[in-house]
Every structure is written in structure tokens, then in C-alpha cells.
Backbone bond lengths (Angstrom), bond angles and torsions (degrees), N, CA, C in turn:
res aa  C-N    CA-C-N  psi(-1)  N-CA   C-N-CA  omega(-1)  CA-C   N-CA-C  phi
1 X - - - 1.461 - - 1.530 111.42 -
2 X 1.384 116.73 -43.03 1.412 126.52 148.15 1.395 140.66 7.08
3 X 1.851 85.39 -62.03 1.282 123.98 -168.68 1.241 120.09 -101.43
4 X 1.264 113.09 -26.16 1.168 134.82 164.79 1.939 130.25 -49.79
5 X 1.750 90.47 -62.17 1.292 117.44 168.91 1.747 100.74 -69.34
6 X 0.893 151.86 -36.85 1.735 150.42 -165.44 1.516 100.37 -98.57
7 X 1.241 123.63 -25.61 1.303 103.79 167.10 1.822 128.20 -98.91
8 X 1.783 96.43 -31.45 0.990 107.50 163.95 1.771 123.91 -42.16
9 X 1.276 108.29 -39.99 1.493 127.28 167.77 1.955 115.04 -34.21
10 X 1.605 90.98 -67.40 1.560 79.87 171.70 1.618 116.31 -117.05
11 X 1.517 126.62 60.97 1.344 152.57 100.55 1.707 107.72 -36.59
12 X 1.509 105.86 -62.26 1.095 116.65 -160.68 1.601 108.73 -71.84
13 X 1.039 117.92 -20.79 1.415 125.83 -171.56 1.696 96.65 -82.88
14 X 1.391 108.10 -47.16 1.960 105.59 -169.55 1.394 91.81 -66.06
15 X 1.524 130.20 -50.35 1.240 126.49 -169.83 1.240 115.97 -79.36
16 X 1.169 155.12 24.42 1.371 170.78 -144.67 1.967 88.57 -137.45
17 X 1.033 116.11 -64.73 1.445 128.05 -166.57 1.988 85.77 -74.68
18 X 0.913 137.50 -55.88 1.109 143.05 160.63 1.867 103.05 3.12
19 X 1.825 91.31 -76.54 1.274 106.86 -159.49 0.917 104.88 -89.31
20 X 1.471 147.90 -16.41 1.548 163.86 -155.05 1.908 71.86 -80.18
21 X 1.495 106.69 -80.59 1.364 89.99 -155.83 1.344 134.99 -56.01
22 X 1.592 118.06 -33.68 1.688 116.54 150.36 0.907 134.19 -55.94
23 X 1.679 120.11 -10.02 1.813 109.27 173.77 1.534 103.82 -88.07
24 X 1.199 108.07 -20.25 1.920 94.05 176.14 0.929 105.50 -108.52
25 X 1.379 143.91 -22.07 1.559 125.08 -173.81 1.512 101.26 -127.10
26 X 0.992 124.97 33.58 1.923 135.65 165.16 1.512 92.81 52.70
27 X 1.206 146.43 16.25 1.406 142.77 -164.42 1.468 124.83 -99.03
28 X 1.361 126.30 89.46 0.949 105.81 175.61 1.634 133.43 -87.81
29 X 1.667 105.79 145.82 1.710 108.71 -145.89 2.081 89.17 -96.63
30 X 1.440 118.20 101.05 1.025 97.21 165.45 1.208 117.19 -78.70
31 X 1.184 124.66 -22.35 1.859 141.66 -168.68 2.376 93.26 -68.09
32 X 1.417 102.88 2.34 1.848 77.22 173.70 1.268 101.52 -99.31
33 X 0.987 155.81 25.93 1.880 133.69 129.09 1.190 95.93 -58.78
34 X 1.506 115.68 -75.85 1.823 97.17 -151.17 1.457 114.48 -52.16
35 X 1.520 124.81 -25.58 1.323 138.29 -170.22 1.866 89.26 -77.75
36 X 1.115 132.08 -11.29 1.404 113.13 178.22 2.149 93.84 -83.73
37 X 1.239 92.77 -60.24 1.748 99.05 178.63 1.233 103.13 -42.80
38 X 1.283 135.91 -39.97 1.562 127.13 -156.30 1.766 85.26 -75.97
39 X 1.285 116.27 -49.01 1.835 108.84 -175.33 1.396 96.36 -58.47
40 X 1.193 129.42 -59.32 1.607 127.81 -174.55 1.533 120.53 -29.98
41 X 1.576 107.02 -42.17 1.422 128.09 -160.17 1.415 97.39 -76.83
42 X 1.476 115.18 -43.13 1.456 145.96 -144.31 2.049 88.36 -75.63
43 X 0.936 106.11 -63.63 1.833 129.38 158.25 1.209 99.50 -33.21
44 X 1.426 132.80 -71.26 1.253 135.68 -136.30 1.907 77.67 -72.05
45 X 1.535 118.34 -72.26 1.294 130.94 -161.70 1.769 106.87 -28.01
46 X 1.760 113.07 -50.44 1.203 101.44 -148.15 2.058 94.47 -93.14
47 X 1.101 94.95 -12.97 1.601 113.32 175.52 1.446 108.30 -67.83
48 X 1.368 132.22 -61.06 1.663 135.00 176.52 1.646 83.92 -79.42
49 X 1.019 140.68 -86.65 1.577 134.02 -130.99 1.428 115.26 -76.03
50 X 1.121 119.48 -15.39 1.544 121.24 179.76 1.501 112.40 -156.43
51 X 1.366 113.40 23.31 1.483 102.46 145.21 1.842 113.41 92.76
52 X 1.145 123.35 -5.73 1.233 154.16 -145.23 1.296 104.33 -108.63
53 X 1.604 118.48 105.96 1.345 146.63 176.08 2.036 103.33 -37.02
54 X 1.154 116.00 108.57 1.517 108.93 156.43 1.750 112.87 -11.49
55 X 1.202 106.25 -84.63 1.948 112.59 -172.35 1.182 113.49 -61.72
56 X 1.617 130.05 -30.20 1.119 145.82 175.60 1.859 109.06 -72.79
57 X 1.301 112.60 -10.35 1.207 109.36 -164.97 1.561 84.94 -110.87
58 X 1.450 136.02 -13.14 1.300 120.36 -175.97 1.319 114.52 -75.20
59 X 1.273 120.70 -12.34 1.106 125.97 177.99 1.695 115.16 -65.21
60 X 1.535 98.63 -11.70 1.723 106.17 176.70 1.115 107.04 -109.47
61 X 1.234 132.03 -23.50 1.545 139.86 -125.17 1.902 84.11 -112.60
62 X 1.806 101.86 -58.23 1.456 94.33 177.84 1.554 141.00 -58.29
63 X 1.325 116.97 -36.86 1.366 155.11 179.59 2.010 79.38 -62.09
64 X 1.478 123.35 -78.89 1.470 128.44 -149.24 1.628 100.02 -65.10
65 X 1.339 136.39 -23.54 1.601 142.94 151.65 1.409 116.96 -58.72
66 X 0.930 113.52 -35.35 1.759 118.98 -164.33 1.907 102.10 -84.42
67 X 1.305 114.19 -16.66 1.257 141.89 162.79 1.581 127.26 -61.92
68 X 1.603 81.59 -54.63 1.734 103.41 -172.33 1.534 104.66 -82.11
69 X 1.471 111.49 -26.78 1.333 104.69 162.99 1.698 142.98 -77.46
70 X 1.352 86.18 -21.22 1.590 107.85 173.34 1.072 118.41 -53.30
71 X 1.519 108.62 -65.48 1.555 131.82 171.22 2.057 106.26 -65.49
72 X 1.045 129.30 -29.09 1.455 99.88 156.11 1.408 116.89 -58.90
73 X 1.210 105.15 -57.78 1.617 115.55 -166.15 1.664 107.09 -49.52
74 X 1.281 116.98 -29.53 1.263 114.55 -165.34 1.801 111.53 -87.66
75 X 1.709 87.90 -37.93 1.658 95.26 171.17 1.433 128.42 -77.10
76 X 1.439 108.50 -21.51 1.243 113.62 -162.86 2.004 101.31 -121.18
77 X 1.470 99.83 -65.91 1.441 111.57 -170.67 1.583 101.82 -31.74
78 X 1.576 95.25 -74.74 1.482 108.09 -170.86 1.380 129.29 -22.28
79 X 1.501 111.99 -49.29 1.522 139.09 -168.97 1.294 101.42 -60.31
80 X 1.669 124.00 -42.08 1.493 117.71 169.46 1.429 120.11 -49.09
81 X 1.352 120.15 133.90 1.522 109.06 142.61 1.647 112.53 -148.46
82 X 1.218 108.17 -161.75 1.694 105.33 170.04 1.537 107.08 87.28
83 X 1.492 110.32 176.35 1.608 106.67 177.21 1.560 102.40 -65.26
84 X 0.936 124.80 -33.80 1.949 99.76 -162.40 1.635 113.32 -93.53
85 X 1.376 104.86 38.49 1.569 119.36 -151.38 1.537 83.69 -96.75
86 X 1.333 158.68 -47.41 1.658 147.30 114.17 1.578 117.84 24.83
87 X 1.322 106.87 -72.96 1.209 116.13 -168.10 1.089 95.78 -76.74
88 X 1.595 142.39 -94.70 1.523 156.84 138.65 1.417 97.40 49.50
89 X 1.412 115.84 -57.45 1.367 139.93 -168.95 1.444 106.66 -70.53
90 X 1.230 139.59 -46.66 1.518 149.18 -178.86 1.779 86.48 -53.54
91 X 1.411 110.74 -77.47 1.788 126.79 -171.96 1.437 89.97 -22.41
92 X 1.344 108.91 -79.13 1.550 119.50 -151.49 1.478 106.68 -54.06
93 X 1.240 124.21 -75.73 1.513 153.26 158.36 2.010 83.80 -8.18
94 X 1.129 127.07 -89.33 1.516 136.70 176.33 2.036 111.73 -31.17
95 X 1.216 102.09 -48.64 1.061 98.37 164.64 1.245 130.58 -72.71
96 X 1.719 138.51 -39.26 0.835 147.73 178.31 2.363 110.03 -57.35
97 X 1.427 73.96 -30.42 1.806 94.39 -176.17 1.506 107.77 -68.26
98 X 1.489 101.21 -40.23 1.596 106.56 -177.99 1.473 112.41 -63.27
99 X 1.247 112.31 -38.58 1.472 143.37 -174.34 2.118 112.17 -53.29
100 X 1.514 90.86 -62.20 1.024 117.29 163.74 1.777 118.03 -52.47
101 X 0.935 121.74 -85.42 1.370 135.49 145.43 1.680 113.12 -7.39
102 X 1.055 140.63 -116.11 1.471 123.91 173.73 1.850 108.57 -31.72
103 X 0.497 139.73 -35.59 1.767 129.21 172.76 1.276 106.95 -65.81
104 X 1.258 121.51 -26.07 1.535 109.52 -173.27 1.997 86.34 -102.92
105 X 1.073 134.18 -30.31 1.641 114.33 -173.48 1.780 116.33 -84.09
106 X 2.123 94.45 -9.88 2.011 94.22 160.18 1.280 103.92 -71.48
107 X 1.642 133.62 -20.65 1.513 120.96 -139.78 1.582 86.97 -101.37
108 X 1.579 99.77 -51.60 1.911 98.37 -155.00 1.622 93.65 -100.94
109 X 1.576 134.37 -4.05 1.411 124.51 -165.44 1.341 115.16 68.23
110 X 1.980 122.52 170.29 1.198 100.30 -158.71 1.715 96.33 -105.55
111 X 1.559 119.00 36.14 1.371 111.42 -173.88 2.077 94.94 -85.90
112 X 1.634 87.45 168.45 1.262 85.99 -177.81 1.893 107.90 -98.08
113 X 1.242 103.04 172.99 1.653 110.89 -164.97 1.070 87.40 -139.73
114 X 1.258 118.26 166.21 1.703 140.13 164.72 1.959 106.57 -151.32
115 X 1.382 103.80 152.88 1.833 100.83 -168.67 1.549 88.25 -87.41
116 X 1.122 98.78 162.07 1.774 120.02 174.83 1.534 110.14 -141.97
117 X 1.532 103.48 122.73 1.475 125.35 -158.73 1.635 96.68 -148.50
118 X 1.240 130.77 125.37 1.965 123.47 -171.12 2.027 92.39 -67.51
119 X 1.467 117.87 -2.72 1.305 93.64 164.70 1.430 117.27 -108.10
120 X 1.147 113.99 26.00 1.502 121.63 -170.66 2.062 104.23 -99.36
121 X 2.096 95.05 -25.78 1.375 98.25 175.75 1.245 116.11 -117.05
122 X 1.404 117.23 10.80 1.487 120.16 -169.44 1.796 83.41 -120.14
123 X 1.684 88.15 132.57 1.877 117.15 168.01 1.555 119.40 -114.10
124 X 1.279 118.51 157.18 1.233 135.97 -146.42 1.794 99.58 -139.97
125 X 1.336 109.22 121.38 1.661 108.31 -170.11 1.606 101.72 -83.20
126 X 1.312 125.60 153.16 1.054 135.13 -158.91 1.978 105.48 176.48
127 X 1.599 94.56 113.92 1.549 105.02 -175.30 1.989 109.26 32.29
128 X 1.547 94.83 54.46 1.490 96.46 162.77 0.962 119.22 97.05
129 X 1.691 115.89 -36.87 1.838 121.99 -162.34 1.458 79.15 -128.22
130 X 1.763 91.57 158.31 1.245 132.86 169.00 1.622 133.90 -84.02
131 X 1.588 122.09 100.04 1.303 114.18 -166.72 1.566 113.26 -108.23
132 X 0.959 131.02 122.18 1.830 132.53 152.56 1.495 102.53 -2.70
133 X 1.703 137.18 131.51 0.998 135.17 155.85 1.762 109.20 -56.11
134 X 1.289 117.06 -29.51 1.391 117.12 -176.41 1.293 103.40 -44.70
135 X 1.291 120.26 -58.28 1.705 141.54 -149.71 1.776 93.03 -68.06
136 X 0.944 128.64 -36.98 1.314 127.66 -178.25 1.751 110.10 -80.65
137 X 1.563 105.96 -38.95 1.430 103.26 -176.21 1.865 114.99 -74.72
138 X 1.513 113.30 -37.32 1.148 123.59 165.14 1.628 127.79 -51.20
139 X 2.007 89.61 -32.13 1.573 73.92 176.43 1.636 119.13 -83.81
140 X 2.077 103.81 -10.93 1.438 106.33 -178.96 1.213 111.46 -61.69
141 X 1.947 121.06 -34.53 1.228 101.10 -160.37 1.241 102.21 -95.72
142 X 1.910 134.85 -5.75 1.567 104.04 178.35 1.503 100.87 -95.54
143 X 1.134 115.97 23.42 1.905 132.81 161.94 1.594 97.26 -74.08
144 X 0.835 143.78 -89.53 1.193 168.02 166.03 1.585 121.60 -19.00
145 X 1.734 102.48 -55.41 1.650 108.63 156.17 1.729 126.58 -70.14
146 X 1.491 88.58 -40.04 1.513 85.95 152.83 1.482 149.50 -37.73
147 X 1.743 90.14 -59.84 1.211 92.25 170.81 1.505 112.72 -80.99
148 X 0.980 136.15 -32.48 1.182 127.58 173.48 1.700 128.27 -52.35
149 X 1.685 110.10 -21.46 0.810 119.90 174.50 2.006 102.57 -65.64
150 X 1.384 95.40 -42.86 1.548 102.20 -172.17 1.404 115.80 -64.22
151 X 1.018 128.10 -57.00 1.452 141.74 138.94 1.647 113.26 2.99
152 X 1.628 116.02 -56.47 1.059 113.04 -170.71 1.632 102.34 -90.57
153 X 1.466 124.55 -19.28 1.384 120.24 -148.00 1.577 88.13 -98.04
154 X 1.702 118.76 -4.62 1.283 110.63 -146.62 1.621 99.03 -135.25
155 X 1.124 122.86 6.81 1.780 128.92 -136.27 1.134 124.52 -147.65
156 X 2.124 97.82 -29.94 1.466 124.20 -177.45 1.185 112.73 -122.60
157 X 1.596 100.15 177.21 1.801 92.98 -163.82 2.318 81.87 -88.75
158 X 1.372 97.59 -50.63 1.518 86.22 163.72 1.457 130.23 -24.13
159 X 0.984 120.52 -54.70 1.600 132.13 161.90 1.674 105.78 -46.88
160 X 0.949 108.71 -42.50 1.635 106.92 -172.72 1.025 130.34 -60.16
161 X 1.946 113.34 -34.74 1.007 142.08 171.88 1.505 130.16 -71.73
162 X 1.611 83.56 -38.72 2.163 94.83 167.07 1.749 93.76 -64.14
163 X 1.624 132.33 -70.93 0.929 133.83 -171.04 1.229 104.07 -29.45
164 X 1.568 117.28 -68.26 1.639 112.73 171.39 1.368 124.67 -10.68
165 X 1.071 95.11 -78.08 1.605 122.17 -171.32 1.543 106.15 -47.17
166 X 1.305 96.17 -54.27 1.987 118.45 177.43 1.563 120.04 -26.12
167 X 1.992 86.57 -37.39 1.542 100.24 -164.96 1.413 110.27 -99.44
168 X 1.442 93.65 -41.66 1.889 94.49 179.64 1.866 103.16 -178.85
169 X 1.324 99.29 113.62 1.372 118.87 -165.27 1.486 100.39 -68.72
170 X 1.006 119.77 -18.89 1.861 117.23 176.45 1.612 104.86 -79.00
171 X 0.935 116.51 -43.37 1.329 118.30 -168.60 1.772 99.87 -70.21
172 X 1.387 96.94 -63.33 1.585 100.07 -178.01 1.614 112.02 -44.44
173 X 1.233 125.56 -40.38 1.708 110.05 151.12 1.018 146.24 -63.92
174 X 1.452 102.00 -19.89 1.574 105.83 176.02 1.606 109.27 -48.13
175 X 1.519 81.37 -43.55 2.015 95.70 -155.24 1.484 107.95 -96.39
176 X 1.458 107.13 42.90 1.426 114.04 176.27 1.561 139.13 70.41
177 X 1.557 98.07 13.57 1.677 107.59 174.04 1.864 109.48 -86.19
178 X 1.246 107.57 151.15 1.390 121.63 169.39 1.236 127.17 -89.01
179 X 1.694 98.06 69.58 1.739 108.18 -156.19 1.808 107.00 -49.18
180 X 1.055 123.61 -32.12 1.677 129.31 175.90 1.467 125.30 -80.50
181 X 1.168 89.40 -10.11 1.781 106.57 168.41 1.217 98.07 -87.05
182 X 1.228 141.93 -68.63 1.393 161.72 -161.77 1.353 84.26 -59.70
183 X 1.163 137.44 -72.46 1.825 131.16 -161.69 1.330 104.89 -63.20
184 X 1.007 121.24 -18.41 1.790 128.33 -155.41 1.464 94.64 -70.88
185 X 1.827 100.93 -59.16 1.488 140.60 -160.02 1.757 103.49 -62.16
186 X 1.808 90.52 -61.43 1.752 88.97 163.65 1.581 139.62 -55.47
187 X 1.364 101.01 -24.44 1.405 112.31 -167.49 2.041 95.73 -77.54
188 X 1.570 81.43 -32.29 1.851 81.57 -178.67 1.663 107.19 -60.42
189 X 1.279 115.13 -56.25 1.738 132.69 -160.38 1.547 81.97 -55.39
190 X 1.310 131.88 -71.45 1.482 123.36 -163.15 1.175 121.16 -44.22
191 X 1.832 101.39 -37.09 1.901 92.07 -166.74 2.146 95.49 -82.80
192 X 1.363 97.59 -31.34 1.568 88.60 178.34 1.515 126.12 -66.40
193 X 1.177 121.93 -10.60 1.672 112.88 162.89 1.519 105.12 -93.29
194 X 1.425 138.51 15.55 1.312 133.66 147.67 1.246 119.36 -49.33
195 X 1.877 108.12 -43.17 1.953 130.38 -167.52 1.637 80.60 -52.84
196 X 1.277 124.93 -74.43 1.370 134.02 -143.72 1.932 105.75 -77.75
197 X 1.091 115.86 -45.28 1.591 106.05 147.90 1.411 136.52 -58.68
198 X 1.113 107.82 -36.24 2.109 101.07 148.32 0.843 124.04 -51.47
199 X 1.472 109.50 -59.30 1.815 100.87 -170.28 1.439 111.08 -79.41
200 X 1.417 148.06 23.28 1.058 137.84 140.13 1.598 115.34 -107.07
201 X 1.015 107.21 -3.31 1.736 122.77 162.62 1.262 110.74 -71.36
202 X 1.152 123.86 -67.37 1.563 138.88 162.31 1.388 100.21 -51.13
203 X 1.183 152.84 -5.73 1.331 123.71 165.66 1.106 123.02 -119.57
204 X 1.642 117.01 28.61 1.471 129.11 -158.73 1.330 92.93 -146.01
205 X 1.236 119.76 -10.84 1.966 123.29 -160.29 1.710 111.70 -150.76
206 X 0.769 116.36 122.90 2.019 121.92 179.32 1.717 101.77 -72.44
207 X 1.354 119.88 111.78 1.535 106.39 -171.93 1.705 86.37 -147.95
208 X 0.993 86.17 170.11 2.124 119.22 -177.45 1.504 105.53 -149.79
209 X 1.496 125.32 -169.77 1.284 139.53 -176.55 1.503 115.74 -47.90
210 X 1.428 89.61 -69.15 1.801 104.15 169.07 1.661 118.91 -31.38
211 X 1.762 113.94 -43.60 1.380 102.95 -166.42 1.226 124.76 -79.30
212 X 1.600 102.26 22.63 1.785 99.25 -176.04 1.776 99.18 -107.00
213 X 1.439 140.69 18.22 1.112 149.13 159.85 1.782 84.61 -66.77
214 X 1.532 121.43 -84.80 1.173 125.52 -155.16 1.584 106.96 -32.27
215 X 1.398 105.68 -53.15 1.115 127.57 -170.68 2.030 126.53 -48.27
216 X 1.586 82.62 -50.65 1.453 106.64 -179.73 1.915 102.94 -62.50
217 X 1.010 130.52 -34.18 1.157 137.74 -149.68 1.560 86.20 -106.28
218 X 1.487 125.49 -49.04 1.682 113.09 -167.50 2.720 94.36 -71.86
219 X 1.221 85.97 -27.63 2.266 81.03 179.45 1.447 103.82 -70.62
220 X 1.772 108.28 -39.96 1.959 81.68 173.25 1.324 127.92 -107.23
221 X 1.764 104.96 30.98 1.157 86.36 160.82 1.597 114.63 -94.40
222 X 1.439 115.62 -19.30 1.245 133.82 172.33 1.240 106.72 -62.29
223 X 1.405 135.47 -22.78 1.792 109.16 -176.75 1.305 110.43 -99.95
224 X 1.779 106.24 -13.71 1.708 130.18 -171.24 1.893 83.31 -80.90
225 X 1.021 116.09 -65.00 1.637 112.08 171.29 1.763 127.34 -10.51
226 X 1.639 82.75 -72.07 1.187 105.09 -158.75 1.438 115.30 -90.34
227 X 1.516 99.17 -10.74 1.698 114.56 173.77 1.285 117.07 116.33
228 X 1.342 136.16 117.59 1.228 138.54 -148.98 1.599 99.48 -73.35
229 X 0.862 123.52 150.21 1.805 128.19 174.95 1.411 102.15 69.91
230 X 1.433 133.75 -18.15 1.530 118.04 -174.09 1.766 124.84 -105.22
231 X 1.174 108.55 106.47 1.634 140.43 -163.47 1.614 96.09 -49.84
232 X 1.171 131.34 -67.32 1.366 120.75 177.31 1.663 105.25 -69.20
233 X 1.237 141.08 5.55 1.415 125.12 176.63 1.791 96.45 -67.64
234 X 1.820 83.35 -46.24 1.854 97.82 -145.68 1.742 89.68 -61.95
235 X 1.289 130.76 -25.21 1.400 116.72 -173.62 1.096 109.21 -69.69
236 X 1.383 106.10 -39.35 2.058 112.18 -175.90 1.552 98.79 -62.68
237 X 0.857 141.30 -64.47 1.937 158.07 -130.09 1.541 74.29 -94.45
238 X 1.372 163.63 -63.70 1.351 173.23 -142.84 1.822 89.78 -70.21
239 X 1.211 107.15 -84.93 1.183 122.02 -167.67 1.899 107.53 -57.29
240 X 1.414 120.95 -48.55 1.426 123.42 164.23 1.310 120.13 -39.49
241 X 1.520 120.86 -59.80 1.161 138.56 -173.83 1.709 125.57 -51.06
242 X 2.129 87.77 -54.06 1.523 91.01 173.19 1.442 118.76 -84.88
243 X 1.280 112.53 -1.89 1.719 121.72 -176.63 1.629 78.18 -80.28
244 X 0.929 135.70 -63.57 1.434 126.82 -136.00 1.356 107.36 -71.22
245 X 1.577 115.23 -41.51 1.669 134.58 176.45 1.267 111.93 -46.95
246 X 1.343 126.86 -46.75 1.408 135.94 -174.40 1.432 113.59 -77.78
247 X 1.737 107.74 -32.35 1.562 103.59 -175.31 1.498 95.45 -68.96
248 X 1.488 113.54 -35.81 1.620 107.90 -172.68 1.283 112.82 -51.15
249 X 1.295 118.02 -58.11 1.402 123.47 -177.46 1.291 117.80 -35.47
250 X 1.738 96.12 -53.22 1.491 95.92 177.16 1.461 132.64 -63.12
251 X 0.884 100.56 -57.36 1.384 116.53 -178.22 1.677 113.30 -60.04
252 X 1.266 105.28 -64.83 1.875 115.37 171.81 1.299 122.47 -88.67
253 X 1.023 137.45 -77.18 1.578 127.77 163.78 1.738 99.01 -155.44
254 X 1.357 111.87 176.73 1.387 113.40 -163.74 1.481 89.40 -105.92
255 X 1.576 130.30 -9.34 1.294 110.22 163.25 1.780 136.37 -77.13
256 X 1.407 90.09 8.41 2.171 102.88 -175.65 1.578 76.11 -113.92
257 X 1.515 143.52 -8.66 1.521 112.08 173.60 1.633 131.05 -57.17
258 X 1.544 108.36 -24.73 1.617 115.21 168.28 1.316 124.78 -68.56
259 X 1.450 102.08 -67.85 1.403 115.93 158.16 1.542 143.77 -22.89
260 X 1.702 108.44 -31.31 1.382 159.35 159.58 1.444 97.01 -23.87
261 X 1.831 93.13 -80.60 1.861 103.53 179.69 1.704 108.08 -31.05
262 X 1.420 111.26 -72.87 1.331 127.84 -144.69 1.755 112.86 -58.16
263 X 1.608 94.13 -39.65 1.472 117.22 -174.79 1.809 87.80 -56.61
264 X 1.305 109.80 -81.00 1.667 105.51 -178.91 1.386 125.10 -72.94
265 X 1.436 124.61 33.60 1.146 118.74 121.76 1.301 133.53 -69.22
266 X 1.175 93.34 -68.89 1.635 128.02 165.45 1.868 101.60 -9.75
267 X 1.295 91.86 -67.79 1.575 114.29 176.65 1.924 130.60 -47.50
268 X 1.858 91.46 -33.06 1.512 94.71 -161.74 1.406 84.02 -104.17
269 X 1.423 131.80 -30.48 1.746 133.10 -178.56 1.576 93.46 -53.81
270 X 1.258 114.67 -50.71 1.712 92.85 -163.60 0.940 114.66 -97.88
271 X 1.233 150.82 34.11 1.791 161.29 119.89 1.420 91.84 -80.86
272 X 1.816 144.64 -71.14 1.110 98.56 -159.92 1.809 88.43 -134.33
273 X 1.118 118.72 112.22 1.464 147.60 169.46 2.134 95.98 -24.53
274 X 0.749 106.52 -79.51 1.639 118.23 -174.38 1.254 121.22 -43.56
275 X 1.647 116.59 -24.12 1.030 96.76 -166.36 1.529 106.55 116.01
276 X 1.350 105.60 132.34 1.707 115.62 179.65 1.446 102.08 -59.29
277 X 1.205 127.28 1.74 2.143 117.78 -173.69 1.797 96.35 -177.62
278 X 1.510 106.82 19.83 1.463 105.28 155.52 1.256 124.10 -74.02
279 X 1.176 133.75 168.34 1.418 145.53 165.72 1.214 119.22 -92.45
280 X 1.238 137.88 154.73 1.543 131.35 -169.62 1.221 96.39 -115.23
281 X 1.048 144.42 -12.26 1.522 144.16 146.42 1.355 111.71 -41.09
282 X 1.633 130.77 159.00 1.110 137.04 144.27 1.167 118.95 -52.81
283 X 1.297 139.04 128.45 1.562 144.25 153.08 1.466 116.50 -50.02
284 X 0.889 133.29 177.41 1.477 158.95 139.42 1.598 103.67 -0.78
285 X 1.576 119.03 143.15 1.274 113.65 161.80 1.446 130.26 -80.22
């Protein structure tokens, strides 16, 4: 349960950016697994090739995502519009992933890697059992990005404007917001807390190109969980999900721990359609 709650944490952080970007720009990002590996990879590079601390390297790693997202959003996102601008978005988003994906298995090959940090193999006793220093540091920093995310969404007049948008993108123009600035900006923040969910993904898990399928499928079921567009669902449904996976393991076997997610989706969609903290209203256009 431990383990659950500390990892669930930054689940919640990749999937946070997840939902950030469909509540303002209706978009769903299938391309954020591989965009978590591409931060992972991004880690791995400055970690083997130049010597460069995991957390110490986010300081490059985040900034160089928040980039890579801009320029999708600008080349690709933007170009959508209209009702099927949702769907449209899955295609593209999928393609861009494929894209991604072979570029990273010419660069790194399709063997698997894992990051190496002396706190990635050194554990710390705590109520009896033994945990990875990682698991504690990962949960400080998507503690921390978290809140900082909140801070800004909640604190600033910037924040005001995502909220805007959050609620209803017509209105938020009426009254003088730069609804495409604002998506541009968001689309960046989402793909840049991927940098910082890789590299503690990658240092807890052996992954390559391929492992962002697993991946992609365990973030939407968590924001579909927790309610599409809603930022505290995806933390709750984050933290539920991976608490629950691990008790499975433990307790029943570690092969129903994947499966886990789907079963309680499955479960909470058909009592309540929206989402554990969705709205039954339409969202945003």
C-alpha cells in the first residue's frame, strides 16, 4: 500500500498533464506514454553520457519537453478544429507516437534500460518493509510539482485563464482571454511533467519504445476513472488504482495486477458514466 500511494503520486503527475490537456483543448494526447519514455530516455542520455544526476538533469529534461510540446501543439494541435477535432486528435496524437517510437528504437535499440542513481538501489526501513529511496524521492517531487501546478492554476491570473478555458472556451474569449495561447501554454505544461515522470518511471521500471503502449492505456484509464478534464480526480483514480494493483499482486497474484485497472473501470463507468469527479454536463467546446 506503501508503494502504491508513492508511486501512484507520479502516475498522477503524467496523468494530471494527461487531463490538463483535454479539459482546455478537448484533445486527447495518445502520444503521452511515449512522451513519458522520450523524458525517461532523455534521463537515461544525460545520466550514462555526461555524468548528470537523474533530478539534476530535470532541470534540462523539463524545460527540453515543454518545447517539444509547444511545437506539436502548434504544428499539429492547432490545425484541428470543428466537431471531430476530439477524435481527429486520437489519429494525429497516435501518429505522432508512432513517429516518436521508431526514432527512439533507431537511437537507443529495442533492448530494455532502466536509470541507475545509488538511490534508485539503496532502501530505507519504514513500518517493517523495505522501500527504494527513489519511491520516497519521486513522491517528493510529484508532491511539489503538483502543488506547484496548483499554485499556478489557483494563485495566478494565468491560472485564471486555464480555469476559464476549463469551463467554457467561448466565454473565456468573450472576456478577453487568448484561448490559443492558453492551449499552446497548456499543451506545453502537460508534455513537460512527462520529463519528471520518466525519470522516476525509468528508475523504478526496465522500459524501451514498446513500454509506453502499457503505459498509455494504464494514464487513460486513470483520467477516464477519475473524470475526464478533472485534475484532482486524476490524483485520486492515480493513487486508487496503483494502491489497488499492488495489493493485488500481493495478496492474489501479480498477474490480475494489470488487469486490476480495467476490471474497476469497467465497474465505476457503469454505475457512474463520467467518471468518479466528472460532470454529467458537456464540457467545453
Amino acid at each position: 500500500m506503501l508503494d502504491g500511494v508513492l508511486t501512484g503520486s507520479v502516475y498522477a503527475l503524467m496523468a494530471t498533464g494527461l487531463t490538463l490537456i483535454f479539459g482546455v483543448m478537448n484533445i486527447i494526447n495518445i502520444a503521452q506514454g511515449i512522451l513519458v519514455i522520450l523524458g525517461a530516455y532523455l534521463s537515461y542520455t544525460l545520466s550514462v553520457h555526461f555524468g548528470i544526476d537523474l533530478f539534476v538533469g530535470l532541470i534540462i529534461t523539463i524545460p527540453t519537453l515543454f518545447v517539444v510540446g509547444v511545437v506539436v501543439e502548434r504544428l499539429f494541435m492547432a490545425r484541428l478544429k470543428g466537431p471531430e477535432r476530439t477524435s481527429m486528435s486520437i489519429l494525429v496524437t497516435y501518429a505522432i507516437s508512432l513517429i516518436i517510437e521508431g526514432s527512439l528504437n533507431m537511437i537507443y535499440s529495442i533492448n530494455v534500460v532502466q536509470l541507475k542513481a545509488w538511490y534508485v538501489d539503496k532502501s530505507f526501513p519504514i513500518f517493517g518493509v523495505y522501500l527504494p529511496y527513489i519511491y520516497l524521492f519521486g513522491f517528493i517531487l510529484a508532491v511539489v510539482l503538483l502543488t506547484s501546478l496548483y499554485i499556478m492554476l489557483y494563485r495566478t491570473r494565468f491560472g485564471a485563464s486555464i480555469r476559464a478555458s476549463l469551463a467554457d472556451q467561448v466565454a473565456a474569449a468573450l472576456v478577453g482571454i487568448n484561448v490559443a495561447r492558453v492551449s499552446t501554454i497548456c499543451f506545453g505544461l502537460g508534455i513537460a511533467v512527462t520529463a519528471a515522470g520518466g525519470m522516476v518511471y525509468g528508475a523504478t521500471n526496465a522500459f524501451n519504445a514498446s513500454t509506453s503502449y502499457d503505459l498509455i492505456s494504464r494514464l487513460l484509464t486513470i483520467i477516464v476513472l477519475g473524470g475526464m478534464g478533472s485534475l484532482g480526480g486524476a490524483l485520486l483514480a492515480a493513487i486508487l488504482m496503483v494502491t489497488l494493483g499492488d495489493v493485488v499482486a500481493v495478496v492474489w497474484s501479480p498477474i490480475w495486477s494489470s488487469p486490476t485497472f480495467f476490471f474497476v473501470l469497467v465497474i465505476v463507468l457503469s454505475l457512474r458514466p463520467q467518471g468518479l469527479f466528472g460532470k454529467q454536463s458537456a464540457r467545453v467546446a
